[in-house]
C-alpha positions, -999 to 999 in steps of 0.1 A, spaced: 276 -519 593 264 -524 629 232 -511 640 236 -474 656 226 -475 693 197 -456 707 201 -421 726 195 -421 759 178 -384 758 175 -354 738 210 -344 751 229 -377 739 209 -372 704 222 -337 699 256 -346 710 253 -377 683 241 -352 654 264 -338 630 279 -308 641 262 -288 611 229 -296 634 239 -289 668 228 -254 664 195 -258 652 183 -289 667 193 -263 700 173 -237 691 140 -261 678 142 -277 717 145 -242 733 115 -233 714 93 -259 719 101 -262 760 93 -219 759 58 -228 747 55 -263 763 74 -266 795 52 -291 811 58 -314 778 79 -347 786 111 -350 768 120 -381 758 131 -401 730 108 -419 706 109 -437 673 154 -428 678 141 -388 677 136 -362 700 94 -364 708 76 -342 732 37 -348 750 17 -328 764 -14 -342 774 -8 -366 738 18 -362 712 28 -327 708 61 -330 686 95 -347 675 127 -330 656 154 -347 639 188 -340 621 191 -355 588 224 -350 562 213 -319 546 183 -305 574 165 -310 602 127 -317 604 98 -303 629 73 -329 629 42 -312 646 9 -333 648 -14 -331 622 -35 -310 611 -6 -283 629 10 -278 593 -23 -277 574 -32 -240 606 1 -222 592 -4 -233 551 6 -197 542 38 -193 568 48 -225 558 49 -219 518 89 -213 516 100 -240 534 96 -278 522 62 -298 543 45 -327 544 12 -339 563 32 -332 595 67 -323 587 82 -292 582 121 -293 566 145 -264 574 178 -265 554 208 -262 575 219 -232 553 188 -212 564 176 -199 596 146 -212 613 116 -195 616 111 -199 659 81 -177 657 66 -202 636 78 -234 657 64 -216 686 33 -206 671 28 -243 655 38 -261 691 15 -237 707 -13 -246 684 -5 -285 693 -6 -277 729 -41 -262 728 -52 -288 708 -43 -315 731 -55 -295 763 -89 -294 743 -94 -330 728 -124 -348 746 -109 -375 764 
């Protein structure tokens, strides 16, 4: 099996995602560019990533979900939000059966972007 080329941008990765995905990897860019529109979009690590003034986020589509992975300690600020869907240190996983919670991408991205316009330099 060959190696599977690199995206060119966010638009290329969505179009490459499995059409289960689309959708939702849709809706978790809209989200983070309402709350972040001065963050760069690029690709990083074969993912979406955003920064804003330092890391900010990245989303992927995976078989069964799609991940959020908001800078630490993001997911540790909405613990109680967070308890029905599956997290790590940084990662948040949203089945593609359910809906995403965009109030609480927004809320977490927000909470990055202040904490990046805050960190001492």
């Amino acid at each position: 099996m060959g190696k599977i080329p690199r995206p060119a941008d966010v638009d290329a990765y969505i179009a490459a995602a499995p059409k289960e995905a689309k959708n939702k990897l849709r809706e978790i860019r809209k989200a983070i560019k309402s709350v972040a529109p001065k963050a760069e979009e690029k690709i990083s690590y074969g993912m979406p990533y955003y920064s804003y003034k330092g890391r900010l986020a990245y989303f992927a589509a995976f078989k069964d979900h799609v991940s959020l992975f908001a800078m630490p300690p993001i997911v540790g600020a909405g613990k109680r939000e967070l308890r029905k869907y599956q997290t790590g240190k940084s990662t948040l996983r949203f089945s593609l059966d359910q809906e995403l919670p965009v109030p609480l991408i927004r809320k977490l991205v927000r909470a990055g972007v202040r904490r990046n316009e805050t960190r001492k330099k």
